[in-house]
CHARMM-style PDB file with segment names, atoms N, HN, CA, C and O in Angstrom:
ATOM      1  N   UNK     1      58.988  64.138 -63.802  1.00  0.00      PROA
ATOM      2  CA  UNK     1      58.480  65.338 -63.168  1.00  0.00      PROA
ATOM      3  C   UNK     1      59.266  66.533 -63.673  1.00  0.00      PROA
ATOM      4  O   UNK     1      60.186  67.090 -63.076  1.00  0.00      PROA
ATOM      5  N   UNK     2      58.706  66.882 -65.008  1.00  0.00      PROA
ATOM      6  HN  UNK     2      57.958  66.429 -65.493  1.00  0.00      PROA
ATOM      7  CA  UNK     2      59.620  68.333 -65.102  1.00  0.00      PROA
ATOM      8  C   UNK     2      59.501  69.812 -64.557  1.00  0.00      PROA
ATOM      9  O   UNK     2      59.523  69.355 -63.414  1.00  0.00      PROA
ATOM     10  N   UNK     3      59.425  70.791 -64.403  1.00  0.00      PROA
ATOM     11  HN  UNK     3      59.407  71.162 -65.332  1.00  0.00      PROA
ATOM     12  CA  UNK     3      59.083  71.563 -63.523  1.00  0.00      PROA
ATOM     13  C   UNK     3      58.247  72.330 -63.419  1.00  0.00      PROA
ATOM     14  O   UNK     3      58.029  73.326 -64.109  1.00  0.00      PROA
ATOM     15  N   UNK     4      57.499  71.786 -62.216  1.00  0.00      PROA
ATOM     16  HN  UNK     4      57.676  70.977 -61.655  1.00  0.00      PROA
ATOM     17  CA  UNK     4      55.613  71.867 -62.181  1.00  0.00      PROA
ATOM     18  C   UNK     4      55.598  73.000 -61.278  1.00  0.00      PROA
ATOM     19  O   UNK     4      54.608  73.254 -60.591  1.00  0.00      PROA
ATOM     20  N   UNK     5      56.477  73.570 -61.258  1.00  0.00      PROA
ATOM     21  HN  UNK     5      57.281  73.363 -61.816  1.00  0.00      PROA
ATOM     22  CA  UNK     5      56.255  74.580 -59.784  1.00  0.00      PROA
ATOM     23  C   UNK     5      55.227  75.739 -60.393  1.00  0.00      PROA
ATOM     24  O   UNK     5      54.569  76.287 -59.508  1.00  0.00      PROA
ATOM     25  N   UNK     6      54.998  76.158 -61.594  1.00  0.00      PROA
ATOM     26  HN  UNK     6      55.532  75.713 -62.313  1.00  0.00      PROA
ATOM     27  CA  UNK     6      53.391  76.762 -61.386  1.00  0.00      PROA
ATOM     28  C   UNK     6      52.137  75.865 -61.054  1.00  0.00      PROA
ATOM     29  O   UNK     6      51.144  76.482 -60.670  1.00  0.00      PROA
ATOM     30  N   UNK     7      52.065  74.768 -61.130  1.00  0.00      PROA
ATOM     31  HN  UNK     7      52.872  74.267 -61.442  1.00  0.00      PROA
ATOM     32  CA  UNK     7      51.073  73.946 -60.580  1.00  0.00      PROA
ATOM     33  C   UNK     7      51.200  73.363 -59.325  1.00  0.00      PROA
ATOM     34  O   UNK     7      50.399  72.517 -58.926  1.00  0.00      PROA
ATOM     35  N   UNK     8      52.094  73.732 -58.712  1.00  0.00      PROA
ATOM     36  HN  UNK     8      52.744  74.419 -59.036  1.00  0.00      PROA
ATOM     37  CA  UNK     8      52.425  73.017 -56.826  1.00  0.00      PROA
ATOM     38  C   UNK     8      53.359  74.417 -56.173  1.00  0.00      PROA
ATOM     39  O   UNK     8      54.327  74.896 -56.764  1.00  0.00      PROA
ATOM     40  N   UNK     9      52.929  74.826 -55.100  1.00  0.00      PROA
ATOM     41  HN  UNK     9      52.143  74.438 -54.620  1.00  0.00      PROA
ATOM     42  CA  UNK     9      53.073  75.147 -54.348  1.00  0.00      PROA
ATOM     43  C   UNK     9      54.617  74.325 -53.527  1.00  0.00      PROA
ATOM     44  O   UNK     9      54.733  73.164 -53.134  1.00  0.00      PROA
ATOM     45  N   UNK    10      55.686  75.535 -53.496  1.00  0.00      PROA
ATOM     46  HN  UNK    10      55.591  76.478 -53.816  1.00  0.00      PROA
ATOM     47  CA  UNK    10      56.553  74.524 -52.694  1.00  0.00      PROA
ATOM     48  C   UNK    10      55.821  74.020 -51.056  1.00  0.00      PROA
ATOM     49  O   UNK    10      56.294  73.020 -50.516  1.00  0.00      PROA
ATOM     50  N   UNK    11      55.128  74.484 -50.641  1.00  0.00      PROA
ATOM     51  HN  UNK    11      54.744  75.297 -51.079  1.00  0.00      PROA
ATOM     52  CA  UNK    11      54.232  74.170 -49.328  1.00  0.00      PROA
ATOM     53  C   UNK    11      53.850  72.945 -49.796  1.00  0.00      PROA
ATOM     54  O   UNK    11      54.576  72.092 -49.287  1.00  0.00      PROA
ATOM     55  N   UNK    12      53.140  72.528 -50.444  1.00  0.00      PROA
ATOM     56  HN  UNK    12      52.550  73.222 -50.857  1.00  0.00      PROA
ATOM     57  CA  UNK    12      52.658  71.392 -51.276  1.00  0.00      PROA
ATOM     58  C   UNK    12      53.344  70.401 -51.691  1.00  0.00      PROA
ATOM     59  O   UNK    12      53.191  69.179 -51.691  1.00  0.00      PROA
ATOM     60  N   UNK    13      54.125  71.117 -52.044  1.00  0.00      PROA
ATOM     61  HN  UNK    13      54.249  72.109 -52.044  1.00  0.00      PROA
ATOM     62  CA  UNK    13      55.882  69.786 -52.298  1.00  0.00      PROA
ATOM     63  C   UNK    13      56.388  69.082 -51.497  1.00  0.00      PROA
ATOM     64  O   UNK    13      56.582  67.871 -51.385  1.00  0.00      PROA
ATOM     65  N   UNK    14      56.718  70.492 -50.588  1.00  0.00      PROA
ATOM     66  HN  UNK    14      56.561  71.476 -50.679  1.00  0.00      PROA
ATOM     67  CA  UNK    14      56.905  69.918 -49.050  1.00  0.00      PROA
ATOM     68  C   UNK    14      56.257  68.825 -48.270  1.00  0.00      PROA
ATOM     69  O   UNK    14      56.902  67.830 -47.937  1.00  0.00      PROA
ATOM     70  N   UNK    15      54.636  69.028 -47.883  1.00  0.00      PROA
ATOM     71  HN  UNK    15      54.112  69.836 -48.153  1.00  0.00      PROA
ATOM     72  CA  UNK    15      53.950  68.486 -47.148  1.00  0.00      PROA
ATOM     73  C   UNK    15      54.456  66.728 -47.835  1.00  0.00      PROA
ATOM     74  O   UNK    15      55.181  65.975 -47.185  1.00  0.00      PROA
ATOM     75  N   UNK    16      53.902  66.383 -49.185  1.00  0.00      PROA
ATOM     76  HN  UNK    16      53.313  66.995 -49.713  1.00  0.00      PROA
ATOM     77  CA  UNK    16      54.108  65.306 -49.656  1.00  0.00      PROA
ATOM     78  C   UNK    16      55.916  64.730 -49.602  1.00  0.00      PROA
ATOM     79  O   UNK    16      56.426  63.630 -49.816  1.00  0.00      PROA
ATOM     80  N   UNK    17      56.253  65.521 -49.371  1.00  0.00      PROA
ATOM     81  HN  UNK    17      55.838  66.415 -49.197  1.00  0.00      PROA
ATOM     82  CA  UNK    17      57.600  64.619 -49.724  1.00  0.00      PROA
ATOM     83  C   UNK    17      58.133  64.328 -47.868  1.00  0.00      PROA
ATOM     84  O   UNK    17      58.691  63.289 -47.516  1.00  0.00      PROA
ATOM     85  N   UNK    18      57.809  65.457 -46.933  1.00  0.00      PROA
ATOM     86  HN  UNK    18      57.356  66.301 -47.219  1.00  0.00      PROA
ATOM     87  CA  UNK    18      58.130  65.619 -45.796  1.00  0.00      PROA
ATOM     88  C   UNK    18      57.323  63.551 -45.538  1.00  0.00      PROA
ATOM     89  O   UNK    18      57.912  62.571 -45.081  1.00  0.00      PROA
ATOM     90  N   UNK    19      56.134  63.641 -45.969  1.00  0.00      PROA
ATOM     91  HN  UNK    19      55.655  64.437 -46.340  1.00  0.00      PROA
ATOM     92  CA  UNK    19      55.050  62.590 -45.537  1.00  0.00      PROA
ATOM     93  C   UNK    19      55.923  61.488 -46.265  1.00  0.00      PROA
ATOM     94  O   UNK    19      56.529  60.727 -45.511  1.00  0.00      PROA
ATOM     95  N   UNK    20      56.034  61.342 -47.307  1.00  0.00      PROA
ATOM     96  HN  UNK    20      55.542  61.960 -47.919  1.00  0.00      PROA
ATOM     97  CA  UNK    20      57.187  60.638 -47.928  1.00  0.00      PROA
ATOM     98  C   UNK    20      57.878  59.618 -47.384  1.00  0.00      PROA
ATOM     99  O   UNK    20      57.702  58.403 -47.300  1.00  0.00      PROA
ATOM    100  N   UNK    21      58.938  60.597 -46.936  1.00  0.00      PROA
ATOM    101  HN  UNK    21      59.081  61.585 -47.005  1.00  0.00      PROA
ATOM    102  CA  UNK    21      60.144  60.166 -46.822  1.00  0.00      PROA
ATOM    103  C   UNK    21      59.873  59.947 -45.190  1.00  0.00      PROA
ATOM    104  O   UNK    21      60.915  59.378 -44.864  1.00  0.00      PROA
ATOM    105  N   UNK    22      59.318  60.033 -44.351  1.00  0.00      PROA
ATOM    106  HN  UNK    22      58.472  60.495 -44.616  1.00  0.00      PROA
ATOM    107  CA  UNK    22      58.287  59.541 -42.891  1.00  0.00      PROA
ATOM    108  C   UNK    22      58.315  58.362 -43.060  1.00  0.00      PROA
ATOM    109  O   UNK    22      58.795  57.588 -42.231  1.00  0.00      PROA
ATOM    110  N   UNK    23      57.751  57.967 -44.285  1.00  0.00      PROA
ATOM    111  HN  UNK    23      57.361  58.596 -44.958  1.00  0.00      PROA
ATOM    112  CA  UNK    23      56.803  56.820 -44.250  1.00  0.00      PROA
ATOM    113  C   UNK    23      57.923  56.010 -44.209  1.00  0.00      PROA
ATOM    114  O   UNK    23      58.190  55.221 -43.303  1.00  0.00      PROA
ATOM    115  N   UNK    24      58.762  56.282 -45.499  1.00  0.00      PROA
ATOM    116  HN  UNK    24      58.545  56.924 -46.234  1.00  0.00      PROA
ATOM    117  CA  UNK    24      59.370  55.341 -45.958  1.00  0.00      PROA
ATOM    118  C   UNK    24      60.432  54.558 -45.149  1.00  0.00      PROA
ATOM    119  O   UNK    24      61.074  53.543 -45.419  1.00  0.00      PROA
ATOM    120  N   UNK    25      60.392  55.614 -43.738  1.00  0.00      PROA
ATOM    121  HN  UNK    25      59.870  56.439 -43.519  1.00  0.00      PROA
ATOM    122  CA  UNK    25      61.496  55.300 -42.720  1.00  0.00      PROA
ATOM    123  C   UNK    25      60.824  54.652 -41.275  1.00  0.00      PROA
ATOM    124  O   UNK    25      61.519  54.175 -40.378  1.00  0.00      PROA
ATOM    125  N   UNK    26      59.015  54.755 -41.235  1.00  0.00      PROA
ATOM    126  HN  UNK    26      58.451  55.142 -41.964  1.00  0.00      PROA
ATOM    127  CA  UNK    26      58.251  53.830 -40.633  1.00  0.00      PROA
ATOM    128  C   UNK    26      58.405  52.841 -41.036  1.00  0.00      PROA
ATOM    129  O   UNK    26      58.527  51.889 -40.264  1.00  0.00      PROA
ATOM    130  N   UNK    27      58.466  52.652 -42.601  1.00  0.00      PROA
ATOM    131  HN  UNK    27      58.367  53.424 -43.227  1.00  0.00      PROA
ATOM    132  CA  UNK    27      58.327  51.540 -42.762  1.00  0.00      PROA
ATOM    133  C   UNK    27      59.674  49.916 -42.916  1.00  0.00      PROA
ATOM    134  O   UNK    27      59.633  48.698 -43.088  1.00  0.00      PROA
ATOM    135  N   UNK    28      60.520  50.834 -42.741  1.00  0.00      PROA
ATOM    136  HN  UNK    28      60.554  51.823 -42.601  1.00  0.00      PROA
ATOM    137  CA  UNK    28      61.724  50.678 -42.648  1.00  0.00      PROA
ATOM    138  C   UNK    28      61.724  49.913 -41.105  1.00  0.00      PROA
ATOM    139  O   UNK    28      62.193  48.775 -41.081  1.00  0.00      PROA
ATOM    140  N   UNK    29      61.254  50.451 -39.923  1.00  0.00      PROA
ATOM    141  HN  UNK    29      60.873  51.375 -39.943  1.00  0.00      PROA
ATOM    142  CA  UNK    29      61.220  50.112 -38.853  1.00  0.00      PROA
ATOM    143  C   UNK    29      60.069  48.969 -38.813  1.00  0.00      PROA
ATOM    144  O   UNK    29      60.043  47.919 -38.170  1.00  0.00      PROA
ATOM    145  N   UNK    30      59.164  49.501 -39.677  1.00  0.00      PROA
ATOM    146  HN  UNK    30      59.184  50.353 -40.199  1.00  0.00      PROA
ATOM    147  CA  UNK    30      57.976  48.505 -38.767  1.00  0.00      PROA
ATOM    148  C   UNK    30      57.957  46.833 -39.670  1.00  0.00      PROA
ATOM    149  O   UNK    30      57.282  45.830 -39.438  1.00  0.00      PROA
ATOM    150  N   UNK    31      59.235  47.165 -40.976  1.00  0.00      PROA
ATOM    151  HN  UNK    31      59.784  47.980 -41.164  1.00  0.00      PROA
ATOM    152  CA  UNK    31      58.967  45.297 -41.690  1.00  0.00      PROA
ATOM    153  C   UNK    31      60.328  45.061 -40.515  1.00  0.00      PROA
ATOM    154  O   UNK    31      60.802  44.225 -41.284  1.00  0.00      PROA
ATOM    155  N   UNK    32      61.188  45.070 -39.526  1.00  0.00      PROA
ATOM    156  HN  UNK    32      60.803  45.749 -38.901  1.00  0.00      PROA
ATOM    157  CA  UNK    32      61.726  44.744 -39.202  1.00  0.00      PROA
ATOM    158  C   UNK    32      63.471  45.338 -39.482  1.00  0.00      PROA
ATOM    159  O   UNK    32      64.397  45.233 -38.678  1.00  0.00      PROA
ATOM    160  N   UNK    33      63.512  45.897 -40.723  1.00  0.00      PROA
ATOM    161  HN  UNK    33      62.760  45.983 -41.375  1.00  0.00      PROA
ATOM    162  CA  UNK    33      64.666  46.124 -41.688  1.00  0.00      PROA
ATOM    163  C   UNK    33      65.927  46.389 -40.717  1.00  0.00      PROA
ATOM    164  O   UNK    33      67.007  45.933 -41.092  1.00  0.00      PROA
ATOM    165  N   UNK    34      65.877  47.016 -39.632  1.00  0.00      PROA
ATOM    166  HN  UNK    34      64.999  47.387 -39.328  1.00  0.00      PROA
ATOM    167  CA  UNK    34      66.735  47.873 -39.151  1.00  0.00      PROA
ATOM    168  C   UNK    34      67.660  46.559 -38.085  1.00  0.00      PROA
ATOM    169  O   UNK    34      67.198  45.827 -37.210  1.00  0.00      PROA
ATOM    170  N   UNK    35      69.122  46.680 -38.627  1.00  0.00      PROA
ATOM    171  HN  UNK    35      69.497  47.275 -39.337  1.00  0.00      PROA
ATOM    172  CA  UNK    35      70.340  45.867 -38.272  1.00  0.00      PROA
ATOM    173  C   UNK    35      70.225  45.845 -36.991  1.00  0.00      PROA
ATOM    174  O   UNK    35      69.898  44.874 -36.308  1.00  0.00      PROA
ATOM    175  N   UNK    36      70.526  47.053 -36.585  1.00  0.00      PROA
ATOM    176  HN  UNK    36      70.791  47.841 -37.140  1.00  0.00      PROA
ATOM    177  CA  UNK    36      70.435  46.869 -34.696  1.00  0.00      PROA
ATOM    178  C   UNK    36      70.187  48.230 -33.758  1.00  0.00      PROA
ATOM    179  O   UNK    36      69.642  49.214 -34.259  1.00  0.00      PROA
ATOM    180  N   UNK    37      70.512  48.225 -32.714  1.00  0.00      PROA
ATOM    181  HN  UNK    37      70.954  47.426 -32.307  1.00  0.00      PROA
ATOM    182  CA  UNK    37      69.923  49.234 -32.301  1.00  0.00      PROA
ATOM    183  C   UNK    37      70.350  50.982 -32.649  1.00  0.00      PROA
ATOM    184  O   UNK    37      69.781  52.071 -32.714  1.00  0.00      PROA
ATOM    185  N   UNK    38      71.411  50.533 -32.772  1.00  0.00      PROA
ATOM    186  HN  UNK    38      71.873  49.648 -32.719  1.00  0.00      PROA
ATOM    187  CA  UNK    38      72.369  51.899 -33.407  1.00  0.00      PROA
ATOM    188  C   UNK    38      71.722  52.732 -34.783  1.00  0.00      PROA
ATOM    189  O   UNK    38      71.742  53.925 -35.086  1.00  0.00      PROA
ATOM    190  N   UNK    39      71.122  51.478 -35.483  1.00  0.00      PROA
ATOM    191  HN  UNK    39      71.106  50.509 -35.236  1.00  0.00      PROA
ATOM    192  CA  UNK    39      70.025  52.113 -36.609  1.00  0.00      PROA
ATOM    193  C   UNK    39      69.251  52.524 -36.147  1.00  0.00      PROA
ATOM    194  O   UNK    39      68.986  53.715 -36.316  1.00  0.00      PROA
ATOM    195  N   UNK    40      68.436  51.625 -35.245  1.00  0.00      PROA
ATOM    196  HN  UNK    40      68.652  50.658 -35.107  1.00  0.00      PROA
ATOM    197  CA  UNK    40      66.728  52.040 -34.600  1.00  0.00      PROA
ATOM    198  C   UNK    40      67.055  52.990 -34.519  1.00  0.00      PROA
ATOM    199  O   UNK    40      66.599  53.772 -35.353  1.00  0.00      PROA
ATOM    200  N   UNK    41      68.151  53.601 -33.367  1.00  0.00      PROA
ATOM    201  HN  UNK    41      68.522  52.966 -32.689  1.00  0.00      PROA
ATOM    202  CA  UNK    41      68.105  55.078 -33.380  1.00  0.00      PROA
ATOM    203  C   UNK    41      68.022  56.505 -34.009  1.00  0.00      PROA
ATOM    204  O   UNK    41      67.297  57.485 -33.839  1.00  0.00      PROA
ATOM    205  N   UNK    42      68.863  56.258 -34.643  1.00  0.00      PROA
ATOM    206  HN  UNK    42      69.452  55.462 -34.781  1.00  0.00      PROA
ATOM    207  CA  UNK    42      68.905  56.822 -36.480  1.00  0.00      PROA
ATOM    208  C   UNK    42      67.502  57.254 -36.433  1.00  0.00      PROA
ATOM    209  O   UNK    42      66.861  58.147 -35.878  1.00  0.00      PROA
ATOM    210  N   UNK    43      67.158  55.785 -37.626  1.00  0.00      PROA
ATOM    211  HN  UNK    43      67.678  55.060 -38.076  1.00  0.00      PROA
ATOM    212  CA  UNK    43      65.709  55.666 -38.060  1.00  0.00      PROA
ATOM    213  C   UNK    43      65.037  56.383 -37.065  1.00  0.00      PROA
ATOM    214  O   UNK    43      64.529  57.340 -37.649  1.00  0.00      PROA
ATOM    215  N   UNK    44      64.820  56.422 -36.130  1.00  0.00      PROA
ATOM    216  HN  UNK    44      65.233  55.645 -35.655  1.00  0.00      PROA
ATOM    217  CA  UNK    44      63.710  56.864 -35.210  1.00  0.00      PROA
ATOM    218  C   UNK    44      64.051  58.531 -34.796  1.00  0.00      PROA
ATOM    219  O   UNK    44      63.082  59.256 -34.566  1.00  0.00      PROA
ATOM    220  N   UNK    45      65.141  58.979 -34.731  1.00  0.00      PROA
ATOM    221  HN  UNK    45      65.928  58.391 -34.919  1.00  0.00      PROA
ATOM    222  CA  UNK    45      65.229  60.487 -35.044  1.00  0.00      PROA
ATOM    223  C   UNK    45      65.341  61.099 -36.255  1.00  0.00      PROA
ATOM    224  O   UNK    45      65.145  62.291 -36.490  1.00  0.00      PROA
ATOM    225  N   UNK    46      65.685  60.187 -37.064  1.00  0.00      PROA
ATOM    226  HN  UNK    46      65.844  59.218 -36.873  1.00  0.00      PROA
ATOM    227  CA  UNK    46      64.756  60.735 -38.161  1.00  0.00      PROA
ATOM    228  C   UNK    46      63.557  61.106 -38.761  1.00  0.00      PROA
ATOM    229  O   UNK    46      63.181  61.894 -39.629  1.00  0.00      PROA
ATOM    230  N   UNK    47      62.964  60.069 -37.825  1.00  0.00      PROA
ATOM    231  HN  UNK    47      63.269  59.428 -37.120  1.00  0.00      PROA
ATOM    232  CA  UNK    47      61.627  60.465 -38.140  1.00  0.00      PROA
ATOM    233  C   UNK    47      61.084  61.222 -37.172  1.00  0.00      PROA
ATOM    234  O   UNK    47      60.195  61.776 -37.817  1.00  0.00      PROA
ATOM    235  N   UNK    48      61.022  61.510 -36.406  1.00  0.00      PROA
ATOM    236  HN  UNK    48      61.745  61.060 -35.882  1.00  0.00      PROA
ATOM    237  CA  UNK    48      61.427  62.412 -35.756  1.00  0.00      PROA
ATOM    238  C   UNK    48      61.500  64.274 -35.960  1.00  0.00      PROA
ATOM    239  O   UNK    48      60.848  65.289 -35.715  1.00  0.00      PROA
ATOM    240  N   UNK    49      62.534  63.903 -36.461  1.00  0.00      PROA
ATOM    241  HN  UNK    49      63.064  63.078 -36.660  1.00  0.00      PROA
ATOM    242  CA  UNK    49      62.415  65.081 -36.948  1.00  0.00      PROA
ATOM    243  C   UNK    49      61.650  65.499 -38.401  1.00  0.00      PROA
ATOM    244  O   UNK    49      61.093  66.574 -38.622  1.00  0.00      PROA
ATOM    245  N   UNK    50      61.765  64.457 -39.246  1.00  0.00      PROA
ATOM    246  HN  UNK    50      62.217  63.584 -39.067  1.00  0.00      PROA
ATOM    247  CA  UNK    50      61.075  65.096 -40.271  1.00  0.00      PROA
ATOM    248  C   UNK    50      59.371  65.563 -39.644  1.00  0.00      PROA
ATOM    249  O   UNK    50      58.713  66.436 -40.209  1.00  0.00      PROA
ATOM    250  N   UNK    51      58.867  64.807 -38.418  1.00  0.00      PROA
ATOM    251  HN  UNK    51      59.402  64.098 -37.959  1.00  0.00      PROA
ATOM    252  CA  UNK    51      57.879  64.997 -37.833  1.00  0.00      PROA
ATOM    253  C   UNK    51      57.740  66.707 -37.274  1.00  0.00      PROA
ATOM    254  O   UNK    51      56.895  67.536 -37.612  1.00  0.00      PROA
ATOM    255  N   UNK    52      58.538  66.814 -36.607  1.00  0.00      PROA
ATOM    256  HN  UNK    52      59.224  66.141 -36.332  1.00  0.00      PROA
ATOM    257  CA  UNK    52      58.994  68.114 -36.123  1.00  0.00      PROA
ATOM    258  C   UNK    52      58.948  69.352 -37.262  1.00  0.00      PROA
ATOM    259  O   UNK    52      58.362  70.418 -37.072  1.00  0.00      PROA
ATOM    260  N   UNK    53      59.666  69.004 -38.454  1.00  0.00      PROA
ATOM    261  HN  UNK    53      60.142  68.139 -38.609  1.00  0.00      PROA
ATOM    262  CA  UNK    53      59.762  70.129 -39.548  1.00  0.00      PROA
ATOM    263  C   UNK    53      58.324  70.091 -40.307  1.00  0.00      PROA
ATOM    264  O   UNK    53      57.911  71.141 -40.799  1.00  0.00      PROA
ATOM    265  N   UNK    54      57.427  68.701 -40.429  1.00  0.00      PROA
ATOM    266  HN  UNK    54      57.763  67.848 -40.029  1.00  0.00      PROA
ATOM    267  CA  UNK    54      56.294  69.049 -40.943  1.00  0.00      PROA
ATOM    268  C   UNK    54      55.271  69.746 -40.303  1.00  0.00      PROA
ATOM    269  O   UNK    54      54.530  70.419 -41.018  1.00  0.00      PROA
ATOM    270  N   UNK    55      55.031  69.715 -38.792  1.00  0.00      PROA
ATOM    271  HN  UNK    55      55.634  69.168 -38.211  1.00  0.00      PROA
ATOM    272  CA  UNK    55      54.298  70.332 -37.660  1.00  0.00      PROA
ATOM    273  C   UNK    55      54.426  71.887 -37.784  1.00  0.00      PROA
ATOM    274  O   UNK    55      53.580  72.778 -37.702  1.00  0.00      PROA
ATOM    275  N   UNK    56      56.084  71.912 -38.064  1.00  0.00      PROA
ATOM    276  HN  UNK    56      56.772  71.188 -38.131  1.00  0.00      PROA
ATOM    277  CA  UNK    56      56.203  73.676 -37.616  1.00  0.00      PROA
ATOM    278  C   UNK    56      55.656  74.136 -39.294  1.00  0.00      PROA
ATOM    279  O   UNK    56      54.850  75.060 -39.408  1.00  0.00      PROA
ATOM    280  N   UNK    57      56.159  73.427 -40.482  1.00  0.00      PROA
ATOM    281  HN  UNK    57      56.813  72.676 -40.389  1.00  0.00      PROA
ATOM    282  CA  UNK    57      55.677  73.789 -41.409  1.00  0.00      PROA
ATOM    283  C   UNK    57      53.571  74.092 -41.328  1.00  0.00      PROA
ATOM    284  O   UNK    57      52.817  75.065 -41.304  1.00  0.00      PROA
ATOM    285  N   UNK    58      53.491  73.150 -41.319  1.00  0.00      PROA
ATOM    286  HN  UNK    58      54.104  72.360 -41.339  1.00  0.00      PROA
ATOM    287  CA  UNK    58      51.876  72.985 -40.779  1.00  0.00      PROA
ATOM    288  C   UNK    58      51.168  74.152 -40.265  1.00  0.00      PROA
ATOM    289  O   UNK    58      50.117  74.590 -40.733  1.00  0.00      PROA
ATOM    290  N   UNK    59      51.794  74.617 -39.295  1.00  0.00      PROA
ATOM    291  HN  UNK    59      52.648  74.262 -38.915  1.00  0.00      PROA
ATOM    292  CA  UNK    59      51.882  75.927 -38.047  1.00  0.00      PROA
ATOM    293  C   UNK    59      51.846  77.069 -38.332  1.00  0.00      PROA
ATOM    294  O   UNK    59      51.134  77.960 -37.870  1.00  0.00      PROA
ATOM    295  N   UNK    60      53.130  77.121 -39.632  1.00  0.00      PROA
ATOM    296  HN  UNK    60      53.709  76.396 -40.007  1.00  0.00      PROA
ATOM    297  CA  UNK    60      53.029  78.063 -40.480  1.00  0.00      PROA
ATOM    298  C   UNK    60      52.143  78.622 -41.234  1.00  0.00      PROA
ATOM    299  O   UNK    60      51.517  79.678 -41.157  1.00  0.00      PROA
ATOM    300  N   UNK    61      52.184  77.524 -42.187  1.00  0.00      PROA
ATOM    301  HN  UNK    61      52.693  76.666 -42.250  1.00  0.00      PROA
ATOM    302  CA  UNK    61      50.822  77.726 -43.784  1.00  0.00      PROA
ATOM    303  C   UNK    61      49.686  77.994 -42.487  1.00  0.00      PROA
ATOM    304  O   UNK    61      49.612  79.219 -42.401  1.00  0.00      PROA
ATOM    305  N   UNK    62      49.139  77.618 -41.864  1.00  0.00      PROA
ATOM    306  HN  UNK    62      49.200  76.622 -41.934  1.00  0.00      PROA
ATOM    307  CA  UNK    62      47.733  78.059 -40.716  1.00  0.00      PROA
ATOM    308  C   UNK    62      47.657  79.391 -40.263  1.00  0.00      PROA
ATOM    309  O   UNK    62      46.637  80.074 -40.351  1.00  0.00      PROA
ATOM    310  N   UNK    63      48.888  79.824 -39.707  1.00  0.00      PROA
ATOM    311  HN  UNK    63      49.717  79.269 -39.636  1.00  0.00      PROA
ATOM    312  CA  UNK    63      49.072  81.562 -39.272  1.00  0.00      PROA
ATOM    313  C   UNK    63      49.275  81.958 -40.326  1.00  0.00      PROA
ATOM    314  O   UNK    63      49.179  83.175 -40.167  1.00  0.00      PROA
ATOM    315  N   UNK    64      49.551  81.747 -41.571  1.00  0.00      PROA
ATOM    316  HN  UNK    64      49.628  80.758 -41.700  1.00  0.00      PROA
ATOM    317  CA  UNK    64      49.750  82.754 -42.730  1.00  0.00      PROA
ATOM    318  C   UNK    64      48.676  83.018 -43.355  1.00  0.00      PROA
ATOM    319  O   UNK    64      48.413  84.176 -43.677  1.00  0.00      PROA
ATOM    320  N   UNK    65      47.669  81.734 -43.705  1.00  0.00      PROA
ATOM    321  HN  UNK    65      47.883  80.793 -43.443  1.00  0.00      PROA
ATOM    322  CA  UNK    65      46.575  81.827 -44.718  1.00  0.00      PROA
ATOM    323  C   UNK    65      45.512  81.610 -43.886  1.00  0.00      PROA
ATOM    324  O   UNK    65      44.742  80.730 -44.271  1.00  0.00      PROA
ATOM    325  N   UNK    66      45.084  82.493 -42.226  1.00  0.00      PROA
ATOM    326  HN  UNK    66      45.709  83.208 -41.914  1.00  0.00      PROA
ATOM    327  CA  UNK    66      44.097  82.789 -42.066  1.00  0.00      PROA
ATOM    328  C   UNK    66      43.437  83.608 -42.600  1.00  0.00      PROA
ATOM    329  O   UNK    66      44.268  84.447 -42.950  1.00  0.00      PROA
ATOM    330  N   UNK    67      42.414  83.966 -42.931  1.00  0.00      PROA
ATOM    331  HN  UNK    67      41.739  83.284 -42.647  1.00  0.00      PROA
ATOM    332  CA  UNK    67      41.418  84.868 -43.630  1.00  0.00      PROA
ATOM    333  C   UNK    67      40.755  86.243 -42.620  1.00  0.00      PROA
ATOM    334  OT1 UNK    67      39.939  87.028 -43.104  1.00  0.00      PROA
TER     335      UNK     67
END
């Protein structure tokens, strides 16, 4: 990936990588992966929040690029 930023939008970067790195920490939880509960926790405010930063992002791009 060399640098595509005239063809992507950091909004665009964002959304996909925010969704990303979500997943990759659902999925982390949901094959079982996570040692014990001290992770679950972790894992689960992590996602969490990346949930939180994609929403307000979301919120944003919507109030900005109404027409």
């Amino acid at each position: 990936m060399l640098n595509d930023i005239k063809e992507q939008s950091l909004s665009e970067w964002l959304k996909v990588r925010l969704r990303t790195v979500m997943n990759e920490h659902a999925d982390h939880l949901a094959t079982g992966s996570v040692k014990d509960f001290s992770e679950y926790k972790r894992v689960c405010g992590v996602i969490e929040g990346l949930a939180l930063a994609e929403r307000e992002m979301l919120d944003w791009i919507d109030q900005h690029t109404r027409e």
